[in-house]
Backbone as ProteinMPNN parsed JSONL, in Angstrom:
{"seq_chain_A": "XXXXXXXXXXXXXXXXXXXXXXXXXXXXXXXXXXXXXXXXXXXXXXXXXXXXXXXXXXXXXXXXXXXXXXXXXXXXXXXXXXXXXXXXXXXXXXXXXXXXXXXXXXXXXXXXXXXXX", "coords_chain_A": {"N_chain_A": [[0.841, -1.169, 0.0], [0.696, 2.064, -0.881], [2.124, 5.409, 0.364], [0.626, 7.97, 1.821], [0.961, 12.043, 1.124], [1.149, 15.134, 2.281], [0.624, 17.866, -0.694], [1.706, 21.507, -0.686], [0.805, 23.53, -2.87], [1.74, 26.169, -2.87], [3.62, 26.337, -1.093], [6.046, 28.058, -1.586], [5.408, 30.404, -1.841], [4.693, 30.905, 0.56], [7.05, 30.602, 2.02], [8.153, 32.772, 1.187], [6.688, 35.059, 1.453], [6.497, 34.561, 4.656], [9.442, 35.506, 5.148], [9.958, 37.664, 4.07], [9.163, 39.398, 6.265], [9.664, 38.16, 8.781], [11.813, 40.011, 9.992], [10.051, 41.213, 12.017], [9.229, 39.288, 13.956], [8.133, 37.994, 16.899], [10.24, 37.206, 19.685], [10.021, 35.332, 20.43], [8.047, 32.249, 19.628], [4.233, 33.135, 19.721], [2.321, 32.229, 22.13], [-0.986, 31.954, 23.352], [-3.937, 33.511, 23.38], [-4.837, 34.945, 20.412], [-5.648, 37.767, 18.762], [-6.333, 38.322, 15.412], [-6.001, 40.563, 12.682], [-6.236, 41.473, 9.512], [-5.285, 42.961, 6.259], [-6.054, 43.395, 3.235], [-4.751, 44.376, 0.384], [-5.405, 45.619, -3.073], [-4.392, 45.806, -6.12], [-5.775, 48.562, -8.187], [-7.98, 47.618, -10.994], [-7.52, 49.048, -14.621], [-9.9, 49.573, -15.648], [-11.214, 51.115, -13.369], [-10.788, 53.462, -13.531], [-10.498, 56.754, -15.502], [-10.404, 57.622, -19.12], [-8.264, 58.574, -21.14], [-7.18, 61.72, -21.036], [-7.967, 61.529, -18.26], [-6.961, 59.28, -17.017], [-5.571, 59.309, -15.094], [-7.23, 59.256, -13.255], [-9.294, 58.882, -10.87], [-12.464, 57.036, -11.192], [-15.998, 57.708, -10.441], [-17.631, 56.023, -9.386], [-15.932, 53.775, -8.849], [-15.103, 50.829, -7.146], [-14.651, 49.762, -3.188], [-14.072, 48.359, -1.903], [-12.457, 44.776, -2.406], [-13.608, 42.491, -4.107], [-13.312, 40.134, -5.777], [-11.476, 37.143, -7.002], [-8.587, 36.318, -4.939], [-10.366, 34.204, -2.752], [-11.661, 35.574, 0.453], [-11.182, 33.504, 2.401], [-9.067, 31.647, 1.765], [-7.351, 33.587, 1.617], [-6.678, 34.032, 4.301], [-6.192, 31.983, 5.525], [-3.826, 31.147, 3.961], [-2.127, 33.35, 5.384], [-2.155, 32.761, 7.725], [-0.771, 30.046, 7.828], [1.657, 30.531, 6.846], [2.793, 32.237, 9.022], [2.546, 30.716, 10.944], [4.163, 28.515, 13.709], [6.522, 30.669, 13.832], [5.374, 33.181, 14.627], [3.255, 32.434, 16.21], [3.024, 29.763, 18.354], [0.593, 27.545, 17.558], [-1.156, 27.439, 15.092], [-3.651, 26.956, 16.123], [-3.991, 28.879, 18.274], [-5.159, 31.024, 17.275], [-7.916, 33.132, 18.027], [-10.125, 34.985, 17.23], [-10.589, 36.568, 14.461], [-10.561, 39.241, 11.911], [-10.739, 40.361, 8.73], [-9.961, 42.105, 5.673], [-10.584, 42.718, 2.582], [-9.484, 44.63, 0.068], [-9.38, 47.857, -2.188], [-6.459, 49.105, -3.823], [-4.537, 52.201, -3.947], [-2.306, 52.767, -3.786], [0.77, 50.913, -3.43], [0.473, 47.371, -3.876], [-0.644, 45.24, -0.671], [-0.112, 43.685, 2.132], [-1.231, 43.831, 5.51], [-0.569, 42.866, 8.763], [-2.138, 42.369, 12.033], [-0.983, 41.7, 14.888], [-2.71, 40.887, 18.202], [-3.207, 39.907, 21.629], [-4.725, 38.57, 23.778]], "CA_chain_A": [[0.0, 0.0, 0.0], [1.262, 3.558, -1.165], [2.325, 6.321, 1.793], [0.194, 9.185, 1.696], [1.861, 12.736, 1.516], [0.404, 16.531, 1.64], [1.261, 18.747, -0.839], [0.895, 22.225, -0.849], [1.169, 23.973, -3.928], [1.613, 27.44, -2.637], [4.77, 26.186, 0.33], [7.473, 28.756, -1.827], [4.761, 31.336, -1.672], [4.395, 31.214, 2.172], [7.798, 30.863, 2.649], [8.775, 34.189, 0.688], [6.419, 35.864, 3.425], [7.226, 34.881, 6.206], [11.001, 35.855, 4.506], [9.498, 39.5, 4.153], [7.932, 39.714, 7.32], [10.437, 38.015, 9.714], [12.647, 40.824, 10.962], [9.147, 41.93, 12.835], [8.695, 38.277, 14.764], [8.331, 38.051, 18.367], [11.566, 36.891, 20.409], [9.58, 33.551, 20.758], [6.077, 32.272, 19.052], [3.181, 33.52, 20.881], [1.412, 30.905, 23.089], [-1.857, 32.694, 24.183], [-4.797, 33.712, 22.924], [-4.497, 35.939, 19.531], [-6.73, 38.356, 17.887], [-5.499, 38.555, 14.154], [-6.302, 41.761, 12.027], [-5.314, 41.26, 8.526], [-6.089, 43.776, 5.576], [-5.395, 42.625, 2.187], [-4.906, 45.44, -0.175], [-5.226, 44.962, -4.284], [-4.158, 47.376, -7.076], [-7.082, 48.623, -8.879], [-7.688, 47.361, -12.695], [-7.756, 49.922, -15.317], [-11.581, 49.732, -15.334], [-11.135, 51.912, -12.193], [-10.129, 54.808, -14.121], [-11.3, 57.216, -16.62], [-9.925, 56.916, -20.055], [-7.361, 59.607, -22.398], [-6.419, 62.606, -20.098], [-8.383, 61.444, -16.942], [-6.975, 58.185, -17.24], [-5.198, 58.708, -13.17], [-8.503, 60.119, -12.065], [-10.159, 57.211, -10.579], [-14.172, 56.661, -11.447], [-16.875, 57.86, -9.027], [-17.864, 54.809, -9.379], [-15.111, 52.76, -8.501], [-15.291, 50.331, -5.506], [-13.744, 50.141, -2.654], [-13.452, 46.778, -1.52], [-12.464, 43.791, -3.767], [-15.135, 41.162, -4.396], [-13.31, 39.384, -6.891], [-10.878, 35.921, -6.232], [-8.929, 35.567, -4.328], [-11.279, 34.152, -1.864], [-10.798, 35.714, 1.891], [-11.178, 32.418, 3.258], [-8.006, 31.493, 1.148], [-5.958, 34.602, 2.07], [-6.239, 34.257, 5.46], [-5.126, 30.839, 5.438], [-2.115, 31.296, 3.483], [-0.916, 34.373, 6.123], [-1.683, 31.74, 9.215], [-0.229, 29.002, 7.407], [3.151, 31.068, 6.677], [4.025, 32.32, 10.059], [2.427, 29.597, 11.864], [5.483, 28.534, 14.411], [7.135, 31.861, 14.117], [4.529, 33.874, 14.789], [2.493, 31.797, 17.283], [2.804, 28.512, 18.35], [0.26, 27.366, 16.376], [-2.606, 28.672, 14.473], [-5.358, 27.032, 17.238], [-3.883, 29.887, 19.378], [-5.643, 32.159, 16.79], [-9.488, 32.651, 18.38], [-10.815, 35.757, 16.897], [-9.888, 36.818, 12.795], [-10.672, 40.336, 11.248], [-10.226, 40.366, 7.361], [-10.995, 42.78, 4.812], [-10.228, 42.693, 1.37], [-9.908, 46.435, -0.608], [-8.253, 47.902, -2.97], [-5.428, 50.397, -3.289], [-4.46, 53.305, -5.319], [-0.709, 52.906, -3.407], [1.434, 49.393, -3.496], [-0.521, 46.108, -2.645], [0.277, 44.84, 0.622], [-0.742, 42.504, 3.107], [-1.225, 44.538, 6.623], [-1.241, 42.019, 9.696], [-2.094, 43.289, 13.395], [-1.812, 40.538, 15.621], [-3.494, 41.344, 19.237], [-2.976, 39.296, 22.704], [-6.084, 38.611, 24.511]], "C_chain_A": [[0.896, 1.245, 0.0], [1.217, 4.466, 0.381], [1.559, 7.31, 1.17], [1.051, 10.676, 1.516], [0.729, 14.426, 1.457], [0.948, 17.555, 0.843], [0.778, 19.809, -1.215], [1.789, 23.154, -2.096], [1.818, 25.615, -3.774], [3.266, 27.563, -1.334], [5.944, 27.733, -0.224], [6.849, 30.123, -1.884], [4.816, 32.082, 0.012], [5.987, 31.491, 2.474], [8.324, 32.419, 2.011], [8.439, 34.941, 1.647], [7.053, 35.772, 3.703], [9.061, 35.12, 6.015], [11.026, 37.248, 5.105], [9.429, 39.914, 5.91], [8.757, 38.785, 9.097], [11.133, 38.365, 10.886], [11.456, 40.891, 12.447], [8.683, 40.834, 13.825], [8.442, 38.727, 15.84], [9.83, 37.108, 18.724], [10.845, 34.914, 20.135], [7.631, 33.335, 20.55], [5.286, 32.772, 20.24], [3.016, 32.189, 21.533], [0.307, 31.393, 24.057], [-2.748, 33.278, 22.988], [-4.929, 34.896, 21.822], [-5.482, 36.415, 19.054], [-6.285, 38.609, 16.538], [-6.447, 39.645, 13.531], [-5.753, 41.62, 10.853], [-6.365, 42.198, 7.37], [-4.987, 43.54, 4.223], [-5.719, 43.949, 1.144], [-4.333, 45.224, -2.063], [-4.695, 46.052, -4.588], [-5.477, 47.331, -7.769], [-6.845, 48.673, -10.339], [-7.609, 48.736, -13.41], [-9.466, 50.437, -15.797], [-11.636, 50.976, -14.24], [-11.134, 52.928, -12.317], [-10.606, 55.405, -15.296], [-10.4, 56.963, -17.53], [-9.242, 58.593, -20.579], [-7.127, 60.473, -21.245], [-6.923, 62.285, -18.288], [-8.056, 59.801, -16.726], [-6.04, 57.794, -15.885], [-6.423, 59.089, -12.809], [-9.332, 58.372, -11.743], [-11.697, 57.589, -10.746], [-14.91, 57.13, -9.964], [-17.272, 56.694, -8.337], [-17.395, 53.438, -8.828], [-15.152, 51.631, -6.722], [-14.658, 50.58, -4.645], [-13.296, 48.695, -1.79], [-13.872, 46.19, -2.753], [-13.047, 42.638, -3.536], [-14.53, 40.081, -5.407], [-11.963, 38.243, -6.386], [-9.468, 36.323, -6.103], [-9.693, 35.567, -3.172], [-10.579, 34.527, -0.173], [-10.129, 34.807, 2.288], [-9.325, 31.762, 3.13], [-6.858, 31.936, 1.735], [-5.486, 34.286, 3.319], [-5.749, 33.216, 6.093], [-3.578, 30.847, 5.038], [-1.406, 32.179, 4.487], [-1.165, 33.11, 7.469], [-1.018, 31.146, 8.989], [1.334, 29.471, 7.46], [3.442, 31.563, 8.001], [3.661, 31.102, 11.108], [3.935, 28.903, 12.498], [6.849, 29.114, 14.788], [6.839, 32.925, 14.794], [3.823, 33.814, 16.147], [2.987, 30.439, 17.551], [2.592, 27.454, 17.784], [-1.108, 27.967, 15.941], [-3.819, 28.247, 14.996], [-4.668, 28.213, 18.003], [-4.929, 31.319, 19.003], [-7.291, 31.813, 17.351], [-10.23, 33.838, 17.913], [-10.036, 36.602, 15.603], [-10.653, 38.186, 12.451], [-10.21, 40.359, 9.916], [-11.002, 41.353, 7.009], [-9.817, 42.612, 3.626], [-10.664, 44.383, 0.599], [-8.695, 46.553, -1.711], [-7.54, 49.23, -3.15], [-5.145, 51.316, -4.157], [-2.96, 53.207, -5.179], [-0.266, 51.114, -4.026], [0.364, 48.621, -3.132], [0.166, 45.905, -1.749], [-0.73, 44.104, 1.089], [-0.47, 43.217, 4.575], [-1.499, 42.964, 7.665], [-0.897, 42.653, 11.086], [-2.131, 42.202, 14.095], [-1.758, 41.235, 17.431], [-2.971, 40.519, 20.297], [-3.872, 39.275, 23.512], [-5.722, 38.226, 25.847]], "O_chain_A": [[1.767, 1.387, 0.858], [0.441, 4.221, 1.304], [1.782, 7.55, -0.017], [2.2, 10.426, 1.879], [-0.211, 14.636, 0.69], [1.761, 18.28, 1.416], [-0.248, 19.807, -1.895], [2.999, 23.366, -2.18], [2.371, 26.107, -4.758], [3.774, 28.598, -0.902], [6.551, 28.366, 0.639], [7.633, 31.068, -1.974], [4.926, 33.235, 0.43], [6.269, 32.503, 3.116], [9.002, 33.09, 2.79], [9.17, 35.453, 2.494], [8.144, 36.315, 3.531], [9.798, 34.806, 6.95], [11.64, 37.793, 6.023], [9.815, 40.986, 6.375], [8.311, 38.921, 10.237], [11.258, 37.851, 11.998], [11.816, 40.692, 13.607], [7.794, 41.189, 14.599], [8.476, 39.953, 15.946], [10.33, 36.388, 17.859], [11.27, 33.814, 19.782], [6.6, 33.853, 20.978], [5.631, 32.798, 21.421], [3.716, 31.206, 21.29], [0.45, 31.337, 25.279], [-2.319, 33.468, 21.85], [-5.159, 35.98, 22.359], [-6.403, 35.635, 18.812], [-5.509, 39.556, 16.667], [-7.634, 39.625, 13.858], [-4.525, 41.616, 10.948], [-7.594, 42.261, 7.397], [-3.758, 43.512, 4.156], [-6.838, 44.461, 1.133], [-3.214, 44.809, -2.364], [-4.48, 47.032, -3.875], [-6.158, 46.317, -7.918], [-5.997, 49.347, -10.923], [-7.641, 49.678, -12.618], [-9.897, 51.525, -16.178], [-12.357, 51.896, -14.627], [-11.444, 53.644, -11.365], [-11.128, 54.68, -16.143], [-9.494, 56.195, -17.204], [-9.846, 59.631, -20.312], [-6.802, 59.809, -20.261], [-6.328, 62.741, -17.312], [-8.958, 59.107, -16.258], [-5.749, 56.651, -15.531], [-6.481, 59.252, -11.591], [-9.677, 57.32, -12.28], [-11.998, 58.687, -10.278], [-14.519, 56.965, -8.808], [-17.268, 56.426, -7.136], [-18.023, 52.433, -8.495], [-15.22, 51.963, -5.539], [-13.902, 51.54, -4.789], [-12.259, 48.324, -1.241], [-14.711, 46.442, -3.617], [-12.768, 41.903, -2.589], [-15.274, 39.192, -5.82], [-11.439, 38.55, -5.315], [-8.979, 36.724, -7.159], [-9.825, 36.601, -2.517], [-9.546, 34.08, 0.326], [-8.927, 34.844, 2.552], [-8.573, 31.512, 4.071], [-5.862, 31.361, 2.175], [-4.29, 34.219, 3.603], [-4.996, 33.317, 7.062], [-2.541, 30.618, 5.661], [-0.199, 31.984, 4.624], [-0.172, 32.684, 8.06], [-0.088, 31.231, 9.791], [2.154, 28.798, 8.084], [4.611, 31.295, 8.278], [4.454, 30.665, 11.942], [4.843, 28.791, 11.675], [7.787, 28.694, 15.466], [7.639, 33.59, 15.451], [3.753, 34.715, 16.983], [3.497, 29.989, 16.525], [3.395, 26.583, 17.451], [-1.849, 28.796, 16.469], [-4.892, 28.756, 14.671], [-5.62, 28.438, 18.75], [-5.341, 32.213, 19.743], [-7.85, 30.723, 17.23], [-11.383, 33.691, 18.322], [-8.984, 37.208, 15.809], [-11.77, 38.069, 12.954], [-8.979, 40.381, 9.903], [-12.105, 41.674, 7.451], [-8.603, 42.441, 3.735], [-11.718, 45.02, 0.608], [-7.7, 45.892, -2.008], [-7.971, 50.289, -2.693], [-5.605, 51.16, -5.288], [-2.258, 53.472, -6.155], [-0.887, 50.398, -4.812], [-0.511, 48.941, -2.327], [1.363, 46.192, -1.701], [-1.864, 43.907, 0.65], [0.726, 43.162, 4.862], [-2.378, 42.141, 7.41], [0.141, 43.252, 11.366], [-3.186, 41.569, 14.086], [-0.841, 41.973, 17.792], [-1.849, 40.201, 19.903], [-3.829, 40.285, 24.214], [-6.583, 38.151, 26.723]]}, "name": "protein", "num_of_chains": 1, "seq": "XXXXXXXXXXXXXXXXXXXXXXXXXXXXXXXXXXXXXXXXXXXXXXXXXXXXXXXXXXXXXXXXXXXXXXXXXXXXXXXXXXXXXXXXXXXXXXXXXXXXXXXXXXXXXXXXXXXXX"}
């Protein structure tokens, strides 16, 4: 009978994070009850924008959060998943999540606040 294995398609993704995002660890994973805050910030398409000389002016219209994939649920996996044992312990320590998804007129970024209950 064959060994099972998990693989995740995304591992050289997470580890680039938590690469980025290292210097800012704690001395030693959390171990205690975390509130996570995470704000996921897109660039906005060219749809966003008017067209020939108003073509930085952004649309009245334009949204302001992003509705389109990827899915929160997703995101906010991939940022637990990547510092998970740097960060915290492990990611049951996390008991209360804040996400928003928006989009930016500056750089994208990935904002994370983590809390201590």
């Amino acid at each position: 009978m064959g060994k099972g294995f998990n693989y995740d398609p995304s591992k050289n993704d997470k580890s680039d994070f938590l690469w980025q995002v290292k210097k800012n660890a704690p001395p030693a994973p959390l171990d205690q009850p975390i509130h996570l805050k995470i704000t996921f910030s897109f660039p906005r398409p060219k749809s966003h924008f008017g067209t020939g000389k108003n073509s930085t002016v952004l649309k009245a219209t334009a949204p302001i959060y992003h509705t389109a994939r990827p899915d929160i649920d997703n995101l906010i996996k991939f940022v637990c998943d990547a510092l998970n044992t740097v960060y915290w312990k492990d990611d049951s320590c996390i008991c209360l999540t804040e996400a928003l998804k928006v989009y930016t007129d500056g750089t994208p970024k990935t904002e994370v606040e983590i809390i201590t209950l």
